[in-house]
C-alpha positions, 0 to 999 in steps of 0.5 A: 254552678259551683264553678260559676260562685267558685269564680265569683268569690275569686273575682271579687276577692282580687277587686276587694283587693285592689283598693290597694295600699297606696302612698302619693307624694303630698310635698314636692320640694324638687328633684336635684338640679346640680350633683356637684352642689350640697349643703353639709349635714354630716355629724362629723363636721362643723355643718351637722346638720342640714334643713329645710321648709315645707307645708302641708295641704289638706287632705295630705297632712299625714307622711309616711314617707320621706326621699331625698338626694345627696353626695359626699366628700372627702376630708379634702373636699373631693369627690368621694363615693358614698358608703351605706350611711346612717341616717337620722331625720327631725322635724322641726317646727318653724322659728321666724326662719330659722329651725325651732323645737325640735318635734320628731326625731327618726333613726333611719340607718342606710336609707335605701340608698341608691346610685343616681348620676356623677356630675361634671366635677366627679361628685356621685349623687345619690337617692334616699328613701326611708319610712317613717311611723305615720305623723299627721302635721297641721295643714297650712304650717310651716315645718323644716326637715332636718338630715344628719349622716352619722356614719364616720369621719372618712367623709363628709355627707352633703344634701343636694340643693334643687332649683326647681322647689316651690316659690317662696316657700323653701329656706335652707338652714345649716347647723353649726356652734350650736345654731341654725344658719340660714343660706339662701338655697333650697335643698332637694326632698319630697315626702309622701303619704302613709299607705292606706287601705283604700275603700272599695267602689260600691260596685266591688262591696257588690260583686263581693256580696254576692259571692258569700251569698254564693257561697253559703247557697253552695254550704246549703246545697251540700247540707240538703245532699 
């Protein structure tokens, strides 16, 4: 018997569990299309800045997380290897197209930065991801992302564009001279969720009932003995 409430409490403990902490993606602004094709965002150059639009959906209205893709080069304009940069993210709001008030701003650092693929011209593209505190946006309105490297001057850090963002949605902006100007492309990006616990099927709350029933039956047992 004892093992048999033993056994309970361990299943329902580990199903208890697995409502899980869980992040999805609730913006897909596309993966990146062409390694060679950037749009600078470095705050070392003229471009500091790069930015693009997106939306949120109801019921995905809260980021948790942010991913994007980019590469460099160097004060020539050639290819170069990206060193572990400095990141810093804003979110801006939106400003009959164009970045407005800035709302957020997030210093990242390294960004989780991974290797992804060299392109035909030798430029090395690159992934990033980082966490943010989670921030609840209004479903339906239009925002920009907005990235900068500060890392140093021995490169320039660019934002890979994609091809495959979603229509009529996406607007990208360059920051230079103390203004946004808009280019007609789209940059590569998604954002996802803040993770959560998730709440246990009625039949989890169940099995985990009965093993503290089992439970405190077992103390009883050991009481009367």
């Amino acid at each position: 018997m004892r093992l048999s409430i033993l056994s309970a409490l361990v299943l329902s403990g580990a199903l208890f569990a697995a409502g899980g902490v869980q992040a999805g993606t609730i913006y897909n602004g596309g993966t990146p299309s062409d390694p060679d094709s950037f749009y600078y965002g470095d705050s070392t150059y003229y471009y500091s800045k790069a930015a693009d639009t997106f939306a949120l959906t109801a019921g995905g209205t809260t980021i948790g997380g942010v991913n994007w893709w980019g590469g460099c080069a160097s004060g020539s304009f050639s290819p170069t290897s990206c060193p572990t940069g400095n990141f810093k993210l804003f979110i801006y709001s939106d400003a009959s197209g164009s970045p407005g008030a800035q709302l957020h701003e997030y210093n990242v650092g390294g960004a989780n930065q991974a290797f992804v693929t060299t392109g035909v011209n030798g430029y090395s593209e690159y992934s990033y991801s980082a966490s943010i505190p989670a921030l609840t946006l209004t479903a339906g309105t239009q925002y920009w992302l907005g990235i900068q490297d500060q890392t140093t001057s021995d490169f320039v850090w660019g934002w890979d564009t994609t091809s495959n963002a979603p229509d009529g949605l996406e607007n990208e902006a360059s920051f230079g001279a103390g203004s946004w100007t808009p280019f007609n492309a789209d940059l590569a990006f998604n954002l996802t969720s803040a993770s959560t616990s998730a709440v246990p099927e009625p039949f989890t709350l169940s099995l985990f009932g009965a093993g503290v029933v089992g439970a405190a039956a077992l103390r009883r047992r050991k009481k009367k003995a």
